[in-house]
C-alpha positions, 0 to 999 in steps of 0.5 A: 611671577614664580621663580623654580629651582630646577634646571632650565625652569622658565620665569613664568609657571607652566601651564602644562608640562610633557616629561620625556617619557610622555613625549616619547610615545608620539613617536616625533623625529624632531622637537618641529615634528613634535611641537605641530603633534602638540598643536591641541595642547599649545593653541599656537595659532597662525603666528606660532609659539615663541621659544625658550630654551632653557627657560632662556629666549631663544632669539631667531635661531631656529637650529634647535627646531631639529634637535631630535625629540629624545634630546628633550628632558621635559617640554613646558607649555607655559600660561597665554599671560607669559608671553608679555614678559617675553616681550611678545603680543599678549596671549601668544603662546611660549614654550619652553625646551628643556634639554637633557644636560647630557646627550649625544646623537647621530642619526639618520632617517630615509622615508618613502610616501606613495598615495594608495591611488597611484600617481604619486610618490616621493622620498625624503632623506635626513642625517644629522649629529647632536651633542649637549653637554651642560650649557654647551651644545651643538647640531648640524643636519642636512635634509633631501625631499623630493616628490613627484608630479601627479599629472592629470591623466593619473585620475579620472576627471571630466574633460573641461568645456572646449578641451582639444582632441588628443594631439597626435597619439598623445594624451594631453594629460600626460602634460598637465599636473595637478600637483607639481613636483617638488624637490627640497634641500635644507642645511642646519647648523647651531653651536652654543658654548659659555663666554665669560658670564654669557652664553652665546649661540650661533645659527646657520640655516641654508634651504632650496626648494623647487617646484616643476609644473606643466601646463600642457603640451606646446606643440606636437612632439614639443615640451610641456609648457612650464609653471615653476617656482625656486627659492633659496635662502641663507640665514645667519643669527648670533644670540648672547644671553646672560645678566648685566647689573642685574638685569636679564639680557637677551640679544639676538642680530640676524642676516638673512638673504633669500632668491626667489624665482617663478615663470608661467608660460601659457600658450598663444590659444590659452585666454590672455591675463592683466598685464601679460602680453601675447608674443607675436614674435614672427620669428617664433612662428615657425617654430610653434606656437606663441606663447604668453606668461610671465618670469619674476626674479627678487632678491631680498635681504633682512639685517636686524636686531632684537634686545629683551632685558627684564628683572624684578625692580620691587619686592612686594608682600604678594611677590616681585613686581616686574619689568621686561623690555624689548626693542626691535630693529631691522632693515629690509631691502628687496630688488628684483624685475617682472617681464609679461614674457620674452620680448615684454619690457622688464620692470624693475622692482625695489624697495626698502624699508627700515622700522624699529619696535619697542614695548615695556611691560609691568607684572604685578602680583596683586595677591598669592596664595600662601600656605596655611594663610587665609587668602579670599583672592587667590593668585591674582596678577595683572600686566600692562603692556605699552609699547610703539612702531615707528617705519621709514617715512611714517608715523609712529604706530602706538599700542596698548593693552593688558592681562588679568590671570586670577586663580581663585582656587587651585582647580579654577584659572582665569584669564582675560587680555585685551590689545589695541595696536595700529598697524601698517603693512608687514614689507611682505605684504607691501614689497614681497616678490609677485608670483603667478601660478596657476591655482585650481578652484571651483567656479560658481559662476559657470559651476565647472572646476576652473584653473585661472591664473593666480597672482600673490605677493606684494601690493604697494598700495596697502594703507594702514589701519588698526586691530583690536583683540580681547580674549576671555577664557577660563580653564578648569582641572578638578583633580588639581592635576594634569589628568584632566582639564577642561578649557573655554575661550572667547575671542573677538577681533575688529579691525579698521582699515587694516590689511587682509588676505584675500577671501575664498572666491565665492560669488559675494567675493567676486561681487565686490572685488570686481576688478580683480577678477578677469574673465573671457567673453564666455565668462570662463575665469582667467586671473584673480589678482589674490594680493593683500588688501584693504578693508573697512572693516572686518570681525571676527569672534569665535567661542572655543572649548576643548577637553584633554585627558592624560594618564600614566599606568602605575609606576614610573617611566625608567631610562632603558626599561623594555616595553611591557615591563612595569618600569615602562608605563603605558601613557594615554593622551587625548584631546577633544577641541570644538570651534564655534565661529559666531561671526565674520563679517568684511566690509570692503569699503563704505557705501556697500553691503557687508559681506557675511562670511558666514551665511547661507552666501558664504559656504562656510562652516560654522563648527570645526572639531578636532580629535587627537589621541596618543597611546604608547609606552617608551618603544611603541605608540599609536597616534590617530588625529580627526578633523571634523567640519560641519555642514554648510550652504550656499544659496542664491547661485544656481537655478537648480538650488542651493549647493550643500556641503556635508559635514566631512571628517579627515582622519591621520594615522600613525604607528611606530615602533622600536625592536631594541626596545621591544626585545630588551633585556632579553637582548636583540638582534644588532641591527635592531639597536637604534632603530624606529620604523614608523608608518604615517597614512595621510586620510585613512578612509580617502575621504573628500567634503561631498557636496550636492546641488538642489539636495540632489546629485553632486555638481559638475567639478565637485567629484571625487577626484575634483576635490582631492585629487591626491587621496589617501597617502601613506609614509613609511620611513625607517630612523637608526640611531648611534 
């Protein structure tokens, strides 16, 4: 562990760092938008990166999410070892955000999308006031998004098998969405000041997001039937951080309350779905159609606290030995109902769960480099992590695991973790809110585009199980720099009786999750029940390599200085990552065959590859992102042969630009001061994975406007600046 002087330094040595002048050619609106452009350097995963600020934890507010990027001094990405003596799962990525000591913004942003292929369009409104000064800062920002509809006649898709004639002189695919519309409003505040020896944040966050699809028309002249979803949440966290005898201390209390709404209404000619009753009402009947579907309304609520404290308990000739703590409680409470339609018996919903975490972790530095000191070992440091679970009405989940980071020589670094944890079901995953939607998917079996009911969220009947993780990497930088680095990485994970998302629908899926899948006596797919499940057994390992290279023309970046100077300096980053999945394989339950999610049943790729490259200067940058997937096959399906996926390759764009910055010294027009305009095209190439069946043409429901119906879109959106 190695303590800096400088401001805002965490306690463990970055791994990698961005200065301001680095970070501004990316062009990010905010320290959000930033953090997902530096996903190649981070290799957060899905659970994302814990958050310094400061070098301090920075605890559940998420207010510092919308800071602006040019509110940052520098952004450090620290070793996969640090996140132990944050008291997080070892090898979770932390970054730390060092803010400017001095900075004040107000800003505003008004952004317009459209996809090239008409049919879709949304705006986005933002505005927002930043002020730091030292330790004291605060924010407020209040956001807008809505889009629109893309309905099913804005594209050119071949009628389904049983489709009606045209009502009227209407064309039903004027009442059906591909994509639903979606409008969405957001509110941030966060304040930060001294208190005593303490420093102390509060955090407000409020969000509303609504989502409007049709399903066709319910009658002649009548509305479109509807598939909506809202949500509202509010969320109130307090955080206090400083030293108590001599310990660090963190300790965060949280409140949270969010509503949750979804209604599916399918009409009386639509094939029925589990549990959802078709409305014979005879009062209805002269009014129209019946109609079928379900309404869901939850309402949950989370209180919780967090608590880390750590300091250094020995001075060792190598360096101190460390200790950190962290303990977690929190309850959580659901209510709410779900009717199979109007006249359906509602049924109530209520759970409530209280748990409580703790772990304890000990660094010890077994060698150091010195100085002009002879040291065969190099840095070598070891950390051991135990720690528990215990929840309402079950017994108590241990865990166990470690680290080794070994740098044998400044250019070569070493790394390896191990983590073995039992696990129960997250409250989600056993109580959150039931929502039917419908989802648009290929159907192998009938090899035709099918839209069944789909149904996520809670499933109470999920078991426990257990995972165990094991990590072995290595990274190299030959220049002893940042210029150039090369990463390899192993990763192995086994889980055993745990919980899992439900699996892509493919026909081994289906096989062996029969009695979730409904479908009508023509075989046409209805429903997918697509909740958590429980597995045997699932594994899964993958072997990861990236390059990243960045440069710095000469001279170094200097606050005000205009683009093209040589104070300015042009940066070039970019970065090359490949994933190779050598396994994953599911067993459902004993006794049957397990399932190889990447053979030629599958349909999945094997290989991913990942391009970013950054270049621009203060003032102006050019970002250009690819995502390569490699070929895959599906056999054993269709008596035509075996359906093929072409490799395919999806590339983003984006350029921006300042005219103040550009026109500076010789001075520009007024209205150019604080001003960036930036255009962002989503799929430059329109491109979609072309699939073909028995290596000849593509398959019915695999065309173009099948498999991504949306297209090539393009934002541009302008940000001024006080």
């Amino acid at each position: 562990m190695v303590t800096a002087a400088r401001y805002g330094e965490a306690r463990v040595r970055a791994e990698t760092e961005f200065s301001a002048a680095e970070i501004a050619p990316f062009g990010a609106d905010s320290i959000q938008a930033l953090l997902g452009q530096l996903e190649p350097f981070i290799d957060a995963g899905e659970e994302g990166p814990v958050l310094l600020i400061n070098g301090k934890p920075a605890g559940l507010d998420a207010s510092i999410l919308s800071y602006p990027a040019e509110a940052l001094d520098r952004l450090a990405i620290l070793p996969p070892e640090a996140a132990a003596q944050y008291g997080h799962p070892s090898g979770r990525r932390v970054v730390n955000l060092v803010l400017k000591q001095q900075f004040s913004s107000v800003h505003g942003d008004a952004g317009r999308t459209w996809a090239t292929r008409g049919g879709y369009h949304g705006i986005d409104l933002t505005a927002g006031q930043v002020a730091i000064s030292g330790p004291a800062r605060w924010n407020v920002q209040a956001s807008i998004t809505s889009t629109s509809a893309l309905r099913r006649s804005a594209r050119s898709l071949a009628p389904r098998a049983g489709e009606p004639e045209h009502i009227g002189s209407e064309d039903p695919d004027d009442h059906e969405t591909l994509l639903p519309s979606r409008r969405a409003m957001s509110f941030t505040l966060g304040v930060t000041r001294p208190l005593g020896d303490f420093s102390a944040s509060l955090g407000l966050a409020a969000n509303s997001s609504e989502s409007d699809g049709e399903r066709g028309q319910l009658f002649a002249g009548g509305r479109s039937l509807r598939d909506d979803n809202d949500t509202q949440m509010i969320d109130v966290s307090l955080t206090l951080s400083g030293r108590i005898a001599g310990w660090q201390t963190d300790l965060t209390a949280r409140y949270g309350r969010t509503w949750s709404r979804s209604l599916l209404e399918l009409g009386k000619d639509s094939p029925p779905f589990p549990a959802l009753a078709v409305d014979d009402d005879p009062d209805s009947s002269g009014d129209g159609p019946a109609l079928s579907g379900s309404r869901n309304r939850t309402r949950g609520e989370n209180l919780g606290a967090r608590l880390d404290i750590s300091r250094s308990i020995v001075e060792l000739p190598t360096g101190p030995l460390g200790v950190s703590l962290s303990l977690n409680v929190s309850r959580d409470r659901t209510s709410g109902w779900q009717s199979d339609f109007d006249h359906g018996a509602a049924v109530p919903l209520r759970m409530a769960r209280t748990w409580a975490d703790g772990q304890v972790t000990f660094t010890l530095p077994v060698s150091r480099r010195r100085e002009g000191v002879a040291n065969g070992l190099g840095d070598l440091t070891v950390n051991l992590v135990l720690g528990g679970r215990t929840e309402s009405r079950s017994p108590l989940q241990k865990r166990y695991g470690g680290g080794v980071a070994w740098s044998p020589g400044p250019i070569l670094h070493l790394r390896a973790s191990f983590d073995q944890m039992e696990l129960v079901p997250t409250f989600e995953q056993l109580g959150g809110p039931v929502i039917t939607s419908i989802n648009r998917l290929y159907d192998y079996t009938r090899q035709e585009m099918a839209e069944p009911v789909w149904i996520i969220g809670g499933n109470p009947d999920l078991g426990r199980g257990r995972v165990r993780k094991l990590f072995v990497g290595a990274m190299v930088r030959p220049f002893r720099t940042q210029v150039l680095t090369l990463n390899v990485g192993y990763r192995r994970q086994t889980a055993r009786g745990g919980v899992s998302g439900f699996p892509e629908l493919t026909p081994a899926i289906e096989a062996a999750f029969q009695d979730r899948i409904v479908r009508d006596a023509d075989g046409r797919l209805i429903s997918v029940d697509a909740r958590a499940i429980n597995i045997a057994r699932e594994t899964s390992a993958a072997l990861t390599s990236g390059i990243a290279v960045r440069w710095q023309s000469g001279g170094g970046a200097r606050e005000g200085a205009s683009v093209g100077t040589p104070a300015s300096p042009w940066f070039v980053t970019a970065s090359l990552n490949h994933t190779w999945r050598l396994e994953s394989e599911l067993l459902t339950r004993p006794g049957v065959p397990a399932i190889d999610r990447l053979g030629p049943e599958s349909g999945q790729a094997r290989h991913t590859v990942a391009f970013q490259a950054v270049v621009g200067q203060r003032g102006l940058g050019a970002t250009l992102n690819g995502t390569w997937t490699g070929p895959a096959r599906l056999r054993g399906v269709a008596p035509a042969g075996d359906f093929r996926f072409k490799p395919s390759i999806l590339w983003t764009a984006s350029l921006h630009m300042e005219p103040d910055a550009i026109f500076q010294p010789q001075g520009g027009p007024s209205w150019a001061r604080g001003l960036r305009i930036a255009l962002d095209v989503r799929n430059v190439f329109d491109a979609y994975r072309r699939v073909t069946l028995g290596g000849k043409k593509a398959p019915p429901g695999y065309d173009r406007d099948e498999m991504d119906p949306l297209g090539r879109t393009v934002r541009l959106s302008v940000r001024a600046r006080l």
